[in-house]
C-alpha positions in Angstrom: 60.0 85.3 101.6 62.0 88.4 100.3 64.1 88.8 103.3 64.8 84.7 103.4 66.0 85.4 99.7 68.3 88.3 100.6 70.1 86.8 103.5 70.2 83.3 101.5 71.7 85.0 98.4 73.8 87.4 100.6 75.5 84.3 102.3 75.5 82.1 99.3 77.9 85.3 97.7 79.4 86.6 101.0 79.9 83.6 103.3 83.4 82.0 102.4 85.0 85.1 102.2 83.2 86.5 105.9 84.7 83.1 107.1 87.9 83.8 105.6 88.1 87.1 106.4 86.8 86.0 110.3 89.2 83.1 110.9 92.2 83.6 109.3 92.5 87.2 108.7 90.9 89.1 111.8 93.4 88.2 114.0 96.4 90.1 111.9 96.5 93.7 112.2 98.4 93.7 109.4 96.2 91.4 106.7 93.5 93.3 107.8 95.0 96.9 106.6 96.1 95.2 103.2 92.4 94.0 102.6 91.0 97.3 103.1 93.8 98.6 100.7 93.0 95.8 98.5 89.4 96.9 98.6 89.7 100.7 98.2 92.6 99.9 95.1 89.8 97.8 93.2 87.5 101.1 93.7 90.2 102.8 92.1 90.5 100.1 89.1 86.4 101.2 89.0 87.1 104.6 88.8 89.9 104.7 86.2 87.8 101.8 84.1 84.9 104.9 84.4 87.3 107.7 83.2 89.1 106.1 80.2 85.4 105.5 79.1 84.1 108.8 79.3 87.2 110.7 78.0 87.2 108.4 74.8 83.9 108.8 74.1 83.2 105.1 74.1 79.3 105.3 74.7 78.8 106.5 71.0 79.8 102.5 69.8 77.3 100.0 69.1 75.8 97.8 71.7 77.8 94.8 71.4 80.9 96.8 70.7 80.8 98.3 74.0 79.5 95.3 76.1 83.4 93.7 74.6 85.3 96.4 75.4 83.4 97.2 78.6 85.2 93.6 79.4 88.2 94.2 78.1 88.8 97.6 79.9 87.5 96.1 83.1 89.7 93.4 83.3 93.0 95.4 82.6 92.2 97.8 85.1 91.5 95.5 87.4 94.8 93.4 87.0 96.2 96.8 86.5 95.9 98.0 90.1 95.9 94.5 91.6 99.9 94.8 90.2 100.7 99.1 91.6 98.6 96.9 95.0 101.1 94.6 95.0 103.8 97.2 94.1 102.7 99.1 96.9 102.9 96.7 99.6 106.5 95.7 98.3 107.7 99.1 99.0 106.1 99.2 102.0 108.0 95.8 103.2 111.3 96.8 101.8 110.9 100.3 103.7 110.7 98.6 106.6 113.0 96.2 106.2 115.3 98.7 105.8 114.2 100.2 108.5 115.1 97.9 110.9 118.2 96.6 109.0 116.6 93.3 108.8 116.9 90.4 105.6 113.5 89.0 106.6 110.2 89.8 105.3 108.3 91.5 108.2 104.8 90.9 106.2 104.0 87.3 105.2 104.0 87.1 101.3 101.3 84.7 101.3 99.1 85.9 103.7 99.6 89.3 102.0 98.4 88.0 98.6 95.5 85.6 100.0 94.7 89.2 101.7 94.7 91.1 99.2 92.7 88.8 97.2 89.6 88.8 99.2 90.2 92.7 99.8 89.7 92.8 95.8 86.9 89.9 96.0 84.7 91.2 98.5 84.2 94.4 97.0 84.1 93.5 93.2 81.3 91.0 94.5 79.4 94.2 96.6 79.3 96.4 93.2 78.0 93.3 91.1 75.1 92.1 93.6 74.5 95.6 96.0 71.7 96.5 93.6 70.4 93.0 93.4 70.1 92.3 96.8 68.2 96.0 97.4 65.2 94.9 95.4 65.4 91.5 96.9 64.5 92.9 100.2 61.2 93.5 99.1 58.2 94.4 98.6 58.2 91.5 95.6 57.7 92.4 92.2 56.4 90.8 89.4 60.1 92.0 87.6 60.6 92.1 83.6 58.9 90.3 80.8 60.8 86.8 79.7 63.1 87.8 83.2 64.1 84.1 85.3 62.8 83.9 88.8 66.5 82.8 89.4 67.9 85.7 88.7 69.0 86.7 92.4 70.0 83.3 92.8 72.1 83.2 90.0 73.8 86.3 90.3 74.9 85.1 93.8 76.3 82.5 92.0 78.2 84.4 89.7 79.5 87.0 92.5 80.8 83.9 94.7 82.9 82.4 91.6 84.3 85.9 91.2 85.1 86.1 95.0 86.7 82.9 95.0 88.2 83.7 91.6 90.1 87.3 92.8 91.4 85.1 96.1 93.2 82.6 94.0 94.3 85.4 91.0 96.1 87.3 93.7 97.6 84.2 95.7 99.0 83.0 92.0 100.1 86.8 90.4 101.8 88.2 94.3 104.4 85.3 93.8 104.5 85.3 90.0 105.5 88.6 89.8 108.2 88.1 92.4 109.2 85.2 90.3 108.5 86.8 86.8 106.6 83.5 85.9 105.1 84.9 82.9 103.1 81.5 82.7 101.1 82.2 85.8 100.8 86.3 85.4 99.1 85.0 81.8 97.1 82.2 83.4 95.7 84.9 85.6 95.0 87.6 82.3 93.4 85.0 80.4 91.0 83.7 83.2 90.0 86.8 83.9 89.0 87.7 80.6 87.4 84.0 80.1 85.4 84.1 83.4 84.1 88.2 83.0 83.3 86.9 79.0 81.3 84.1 79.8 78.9 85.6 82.6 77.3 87.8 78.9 75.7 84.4 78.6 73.6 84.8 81.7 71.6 87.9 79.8 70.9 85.7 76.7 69.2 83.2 79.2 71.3 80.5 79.2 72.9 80.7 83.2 73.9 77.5 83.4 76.5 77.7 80.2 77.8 80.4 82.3 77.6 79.2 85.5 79.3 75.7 84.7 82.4 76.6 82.7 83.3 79.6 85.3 83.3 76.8 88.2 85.4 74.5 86.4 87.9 77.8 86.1 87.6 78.3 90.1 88.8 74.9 90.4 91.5 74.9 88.0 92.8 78.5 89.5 92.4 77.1 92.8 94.5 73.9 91.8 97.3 76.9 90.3 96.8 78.7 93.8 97.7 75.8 95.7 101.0 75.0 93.9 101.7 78.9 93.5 101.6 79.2 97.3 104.1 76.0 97.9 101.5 73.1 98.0 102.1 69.3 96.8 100.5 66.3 97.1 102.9 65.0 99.7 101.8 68.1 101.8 97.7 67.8 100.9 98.3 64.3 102.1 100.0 65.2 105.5 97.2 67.4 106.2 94.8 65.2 105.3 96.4 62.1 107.5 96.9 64.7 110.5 93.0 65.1 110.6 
């Protein structure tokens, strides 16, 4: 039963982003490279996050003063590096545009982004569940006083939102920042603070006042996404007609 757990919560968390990753990114030498860098830049957001917290001495607050700015920093750094990421891989295409004394964009904007995005997904979802999946291997426990059996369950939950939730973030913040829509770089802030705030309801007990309102945001972000990346109705029904 423990190993049917792991592999059901590991694919629960894991398996859009594998088939992302599998069919539309494997195939790009390119995309894959920038979702590796997207990954090891969202180490680095870890990292800093860890430093600025230890060099200000931040452990000596109270409990709930340091569960809100634990948030606060997270998130910043996150979006933080997500924008030297995308920074970084705008040098990189001007440098070779100039290279070649070409106009065009040799790496695909969009693809870059939606790369990018599952880059910083994948491994923000392997840091929140890594430890919860190692004890639900086995043996089983009895685990903690007042603790849900659900736990596992729910905290695959949580890291798939956040999966989904970096994908769309960097497919609406790549574009905004070329555009300076301030709109959609606060939409993305915001979210991110709303979605990382809410999942403090899940140690109170109450998962599913966490759990709700941070799938409703994956659908709105998605909906910003989809019109961030060129997408209208007209389009959505084209697709839709030529299947």
């Amino acid at each position: 039963m423990t190993l049917c757990e792991f592999f059901g919560c590991t694919f629960l968390a894991f398996g859009p982003a594998i088939a992302m990753l599998t069919l539309t990114i494997a195939q790009d030498p390119i995309a894959v490279i920038t979702v590796f860098a997207s990954a090891f830049f969202w180490l680095l957001s870890a990292l800093f996050s860890s430093i600025i917290w230890l060099l200000f001495g931040l452990t000596g607050m109270s409990q709930e003063v340091q569960i809100a700015l634990s948030v606060i920093l997270s998130v910043l750094c996150q979006e933080g590096f997500r924008f030297l990421l995308y920074k970084t891989l705008t040098l990189l295409d001007n440098g070779l545009k100039n290279m070649l004394e070409t106009h065009t964009h040799l790496i695909d904007r969009k693809l870059m982004a939606y790369a990018a995005g599952i880059g910083f997904g994948v491994m923000s979802g392997i840091f929140s569940l890594i430890n919860v999946l190692a004890d639900a291997v086995g043996p089983a426990t009895m685990g903690l006083r007042t603790g849900s059996d659900k736990f596992i369950l729910v905290s695959a939950c949580f890291t798939l939102c956040f999966v989904l939730l970096h994908i769309f973030w960097s497919i609406i913040i790549f574009p905004a920042l070329d555009q300076r829509n301030m709109v959609q770089i606060a939409w993305v802030l915001v979210t991110h603070l709303l979605a990382s705030t809410l999942t403090l309801l899940n140690s109170s007990g109450h998962s599913m006042l966490a759990i709700i309102p941070n799938y409703i945001l994956v659908l709105l972000t998605a909906c910003v996404a989809f019109h961030a990346a060129g997408g209208s109705m007209n389009s959505l029904k084209a697709v839709i007609a030529s299947r």
